[in-house]
C-alpha positions in Angstrom: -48.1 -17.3 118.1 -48.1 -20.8 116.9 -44.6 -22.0 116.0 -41.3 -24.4 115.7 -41.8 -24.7 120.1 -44.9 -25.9 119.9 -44.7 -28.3 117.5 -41.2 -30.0 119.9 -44.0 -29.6 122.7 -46.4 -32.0 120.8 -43.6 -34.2 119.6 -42.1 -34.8 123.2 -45.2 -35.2 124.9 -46.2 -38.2 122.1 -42.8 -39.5 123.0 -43.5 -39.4 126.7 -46.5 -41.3 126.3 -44.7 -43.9 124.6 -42.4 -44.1 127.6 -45.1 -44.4 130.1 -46.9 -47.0 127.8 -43.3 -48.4 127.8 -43.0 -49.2 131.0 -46.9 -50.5 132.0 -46.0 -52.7 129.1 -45.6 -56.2 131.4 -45.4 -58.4 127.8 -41.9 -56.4 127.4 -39.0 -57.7 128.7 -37.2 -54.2 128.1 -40.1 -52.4 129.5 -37.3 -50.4 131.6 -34.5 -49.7 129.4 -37.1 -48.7 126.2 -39.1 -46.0 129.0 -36.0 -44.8 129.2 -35.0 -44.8 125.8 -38.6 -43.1 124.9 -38.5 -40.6 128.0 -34.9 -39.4 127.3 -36.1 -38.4 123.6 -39.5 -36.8 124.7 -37.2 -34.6 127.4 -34.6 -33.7 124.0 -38.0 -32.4 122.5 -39.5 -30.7 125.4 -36.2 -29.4 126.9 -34.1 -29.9 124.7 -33.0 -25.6 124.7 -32.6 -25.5 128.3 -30.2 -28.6 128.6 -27.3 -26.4 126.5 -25.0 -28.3 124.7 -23.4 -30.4 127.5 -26.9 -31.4 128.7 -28.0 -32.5 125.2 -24.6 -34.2 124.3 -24.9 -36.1 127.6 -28.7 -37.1 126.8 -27.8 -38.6 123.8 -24.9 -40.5 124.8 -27.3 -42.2 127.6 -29.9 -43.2 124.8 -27.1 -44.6 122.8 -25.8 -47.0 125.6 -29.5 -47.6 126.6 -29.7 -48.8 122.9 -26.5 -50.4 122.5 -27.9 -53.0 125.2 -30.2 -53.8 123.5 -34.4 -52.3 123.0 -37.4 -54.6 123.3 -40.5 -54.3 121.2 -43.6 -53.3 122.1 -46.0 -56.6 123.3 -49.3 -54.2 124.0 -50.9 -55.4 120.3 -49.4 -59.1 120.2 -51.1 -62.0 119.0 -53.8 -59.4 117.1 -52.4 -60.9 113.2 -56.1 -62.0 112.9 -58.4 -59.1 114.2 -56.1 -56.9 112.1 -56.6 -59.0 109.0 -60.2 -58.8 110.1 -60.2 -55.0 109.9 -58.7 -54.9 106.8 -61.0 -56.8 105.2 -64.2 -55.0 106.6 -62.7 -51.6 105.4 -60.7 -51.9 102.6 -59.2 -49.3 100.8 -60.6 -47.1 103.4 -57.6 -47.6 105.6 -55.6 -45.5 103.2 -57.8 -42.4 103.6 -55.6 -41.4 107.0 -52.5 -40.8 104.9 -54.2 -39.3 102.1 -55.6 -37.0 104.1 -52.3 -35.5 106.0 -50.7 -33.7 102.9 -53.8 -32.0 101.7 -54.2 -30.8 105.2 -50.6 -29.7 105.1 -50.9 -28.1 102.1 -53.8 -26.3 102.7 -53.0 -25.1 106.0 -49.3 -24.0 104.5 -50.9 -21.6 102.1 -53.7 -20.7 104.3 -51.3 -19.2 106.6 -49.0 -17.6 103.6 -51.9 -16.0 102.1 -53.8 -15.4 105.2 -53.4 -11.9 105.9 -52.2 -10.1 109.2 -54.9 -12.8 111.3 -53.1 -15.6 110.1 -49.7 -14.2 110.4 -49.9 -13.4 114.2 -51.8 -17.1 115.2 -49.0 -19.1 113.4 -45.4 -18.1 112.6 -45.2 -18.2 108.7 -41.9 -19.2 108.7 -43.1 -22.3 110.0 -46.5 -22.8 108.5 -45.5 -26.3 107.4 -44.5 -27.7 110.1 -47.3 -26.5 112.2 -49.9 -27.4 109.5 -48.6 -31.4 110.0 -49.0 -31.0 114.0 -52.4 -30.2 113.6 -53.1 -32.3 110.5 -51.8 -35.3 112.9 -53.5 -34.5 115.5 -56.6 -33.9 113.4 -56.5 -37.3 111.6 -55.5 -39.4 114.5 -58.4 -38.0 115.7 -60.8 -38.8 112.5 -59.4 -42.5 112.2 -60.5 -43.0 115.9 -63.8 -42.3 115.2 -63.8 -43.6 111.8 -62.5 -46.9 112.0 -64.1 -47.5 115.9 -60.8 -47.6 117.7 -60.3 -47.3 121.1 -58.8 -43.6 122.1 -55.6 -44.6 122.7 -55.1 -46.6 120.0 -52.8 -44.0 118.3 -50.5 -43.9 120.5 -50.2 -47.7 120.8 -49.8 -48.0 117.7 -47.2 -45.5 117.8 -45.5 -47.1 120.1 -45.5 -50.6 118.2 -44.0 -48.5 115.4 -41.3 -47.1 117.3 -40.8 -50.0 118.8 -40.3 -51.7 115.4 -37.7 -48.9 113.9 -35.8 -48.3 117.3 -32.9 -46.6 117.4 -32.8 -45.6 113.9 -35.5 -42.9 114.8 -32.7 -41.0 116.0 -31.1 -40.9 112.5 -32.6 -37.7 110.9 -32.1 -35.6 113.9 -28.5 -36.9 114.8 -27.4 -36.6 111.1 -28.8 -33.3 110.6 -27.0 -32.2 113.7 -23.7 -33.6 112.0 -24.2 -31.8 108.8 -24.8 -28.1 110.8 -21.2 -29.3 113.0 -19.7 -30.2 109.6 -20.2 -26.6 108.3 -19.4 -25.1 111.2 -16.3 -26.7 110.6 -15.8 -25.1 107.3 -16.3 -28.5 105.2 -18.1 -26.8 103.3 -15.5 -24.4 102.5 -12.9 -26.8 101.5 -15.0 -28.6 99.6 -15.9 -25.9 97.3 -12.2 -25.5 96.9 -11.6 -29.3 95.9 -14.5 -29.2 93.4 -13.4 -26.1 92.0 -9.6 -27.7 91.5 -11.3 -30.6 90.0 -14.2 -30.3 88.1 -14.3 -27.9 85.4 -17.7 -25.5 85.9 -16.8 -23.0 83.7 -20.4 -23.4 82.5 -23.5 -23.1 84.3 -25.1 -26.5 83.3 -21.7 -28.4 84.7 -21.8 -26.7 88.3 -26.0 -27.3 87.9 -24.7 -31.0 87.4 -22.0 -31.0 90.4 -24.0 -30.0 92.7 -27.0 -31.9 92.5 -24.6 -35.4 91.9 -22.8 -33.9 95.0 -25.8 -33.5 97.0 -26.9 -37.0 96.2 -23.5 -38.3 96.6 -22.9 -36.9 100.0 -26.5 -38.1 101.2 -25.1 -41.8 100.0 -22.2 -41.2 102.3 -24.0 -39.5 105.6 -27.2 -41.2 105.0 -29.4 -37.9 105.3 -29.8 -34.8 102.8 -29.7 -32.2 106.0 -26.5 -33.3 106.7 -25.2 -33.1 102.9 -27.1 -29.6 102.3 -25.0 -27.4 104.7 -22.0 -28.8 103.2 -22.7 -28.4 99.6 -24.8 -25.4 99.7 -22.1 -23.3 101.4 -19.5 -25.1 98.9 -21.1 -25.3 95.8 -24.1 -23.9 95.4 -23.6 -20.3 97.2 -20.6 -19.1 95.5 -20.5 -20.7 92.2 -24.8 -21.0 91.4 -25.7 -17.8 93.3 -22.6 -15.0 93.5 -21.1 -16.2 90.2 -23.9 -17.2 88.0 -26.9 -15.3 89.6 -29.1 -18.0 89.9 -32.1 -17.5 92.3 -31.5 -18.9 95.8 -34.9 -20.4 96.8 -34.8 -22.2 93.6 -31.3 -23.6 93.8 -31.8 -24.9 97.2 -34.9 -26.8 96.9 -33.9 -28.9 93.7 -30.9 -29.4 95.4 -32.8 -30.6 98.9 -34.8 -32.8 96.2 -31.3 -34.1 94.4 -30.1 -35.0 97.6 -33.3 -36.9 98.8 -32.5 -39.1 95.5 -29.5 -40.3 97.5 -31.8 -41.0 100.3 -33.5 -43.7 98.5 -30.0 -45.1 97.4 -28.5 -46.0 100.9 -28.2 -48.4 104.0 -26.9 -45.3 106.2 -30.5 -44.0 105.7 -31.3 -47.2 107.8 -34.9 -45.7 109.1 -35.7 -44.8 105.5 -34.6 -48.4 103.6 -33.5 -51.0 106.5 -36.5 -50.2 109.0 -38.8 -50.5 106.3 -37.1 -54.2 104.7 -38.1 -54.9 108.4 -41.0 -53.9 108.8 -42.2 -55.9 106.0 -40.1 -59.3 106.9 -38.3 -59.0 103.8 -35.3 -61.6 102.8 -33.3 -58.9 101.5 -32.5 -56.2 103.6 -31.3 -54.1 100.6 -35.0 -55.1 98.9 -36.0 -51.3 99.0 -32.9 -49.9 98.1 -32.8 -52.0 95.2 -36.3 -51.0 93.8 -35.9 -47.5 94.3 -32.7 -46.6 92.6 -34.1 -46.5 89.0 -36.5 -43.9 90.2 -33.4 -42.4 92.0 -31.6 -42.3 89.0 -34.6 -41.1 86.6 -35.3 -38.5 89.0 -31.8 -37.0 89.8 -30.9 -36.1 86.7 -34.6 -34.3 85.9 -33.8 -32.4 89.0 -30.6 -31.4 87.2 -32.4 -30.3 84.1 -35.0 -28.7 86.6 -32.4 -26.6 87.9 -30.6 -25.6 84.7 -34.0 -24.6 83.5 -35.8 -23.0 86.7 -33.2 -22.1 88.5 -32.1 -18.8 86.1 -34.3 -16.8 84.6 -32.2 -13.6 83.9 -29.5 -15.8 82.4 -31.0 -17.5 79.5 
């Protein structure tokens, strides 16, 4: 059965290319210290369950002192400005057709396997449909744009590597920050800050705890800079004892506007620095707070229809 291992397999060997490519990389004056950057990440995705804790504590530590001296960039696709403006030109809007094509994929390939019968169910785990449908949607495009824009084979993964190159250390970000918001609720944050929000706002009606938790989930994304780390916290706080024992509201429901309220707080700040920084970057913009700064009306617009989404949705057998 295709599942969650599989898709870590694929995910550390791309990373392990990009440390091999690292180091044949002569035009990089990092070459070393970014190979080992790349390698010590494909080896958290490839073995990362057999490392136990004190491995993968370790592992990470390394990659942050490797990165703390400093990571070069990629020099495999320098001086290309013009041959890439040159392909842009010759295909247009065409070069878009990549990305458009991942989510449809995904999407497809998620409810194929949902409403795929028994077949379907024992070649891919359903509880991980999704994720597995964007491994082979990847795959499956990378392979397309190869063939459709006349690239050399390898091209994905050098471009990958330029990528990575460019965003650094802050690829780390989602996984390390998740990680904090599962130690934070092992913790019992969670618990103590159900009691504080309990003590200080009142939710004696459904739409003001609908309201606290979504504002909290956004709020505690703007402070640990990722919604996986804010869900565990608030969920087991908020949501599970006050939206789901108290007021019966439906679980799946609850959680997913309030993964979507928290995501608004995402787009609102620097601590998501691979989100809003890398991309400022990227682009050679002035302002390094340039996408923060035209995102947060949508932010704003958005978090309070998820509220509204929630009050609505989220309850159908209390009216």
């Amino acid at each position: 059965m295709i599942g969650l291992s599989q898709v870590y397999a694929l995910a550390g060997l791309v990373f392990a290319g990009f440390a091999v490519m690292s180091l044949r990389d002569a035009a990089n004056p990092r070459r070393r210290r970014n190979a080992l950057f790349w390698g010590l990440f494909a080896l958290s995705f490839l073995a990362g369950d057999h490392l136990g804790d004190l491995g993968n504590g370790v592992l990470v530590l390394v990659m942050a002192l490797a990165a703390a001296f400093g990571l070069g960039r990629s020099g495999t696709t320098a001086g290309d400005g013009e041959a890439r403006a040159a392909s842009a030109r010759t295909y247009g809007l065409r070069l878009f057709l990549p990305a458009l094509m991942i989510p449809v994929i995904v999407l497809a390939g998620s409810l194929g396997v949902r409403h795929g019968g028994a077949l379907a169910a024992a070649l891919v785990d359903p509880g991980q449909a999704t994720l597995v449908a964007l491994g082979f949607a990847t795959l499956l495009v990378a392979g397309l744009s190869v063939r459709m824009f006349r690239q050399p084979v390898l091209s994905p993964l050098t471009e990958g590597l330029r990528l990575a190159d460019t965003v650094g250390w802050m690829a780390l970000l989602p996984q390390m920050l998740a990680a904090l918001g599962a130690v934070f609720a092992l913790a019992g944050v969670g618990t103590v800050v159900g009691e504080t929000v309990t003590r200080v706002f009142p939710l004696d009606t459904r739409l003001a705890a609908v309201a606290v938790y979504c504002l909290g989930m956004a709020g505690f994304t703007v402070l640990m800079g990722n919604a996986f780390a804010a869900f565990p916290v608030m969920t087991a706080g908020v949501a599970l004892p006050i939206l789901v024992k108290f007021y019966g509201g439906d679980p799946a429901a609850i959680c997913a506007i309030g993964m979507l309220s928290g995501f608004c707080g995402t787009l609102l700040t620097p601590l998501a620095a691979n989100f809003n920084l890398a991309p400022a970057a990227l682009l050679d913009l002035d302002d390094r707070f340039a996408v923060i700064r035209a995102q947060a009306p949508t932010a704003v617009v958005l978090l309070l229809v998820n509220t509204v989404l929630m009050h609505v949705l989220a309850f159908p057998a209390h009216p």
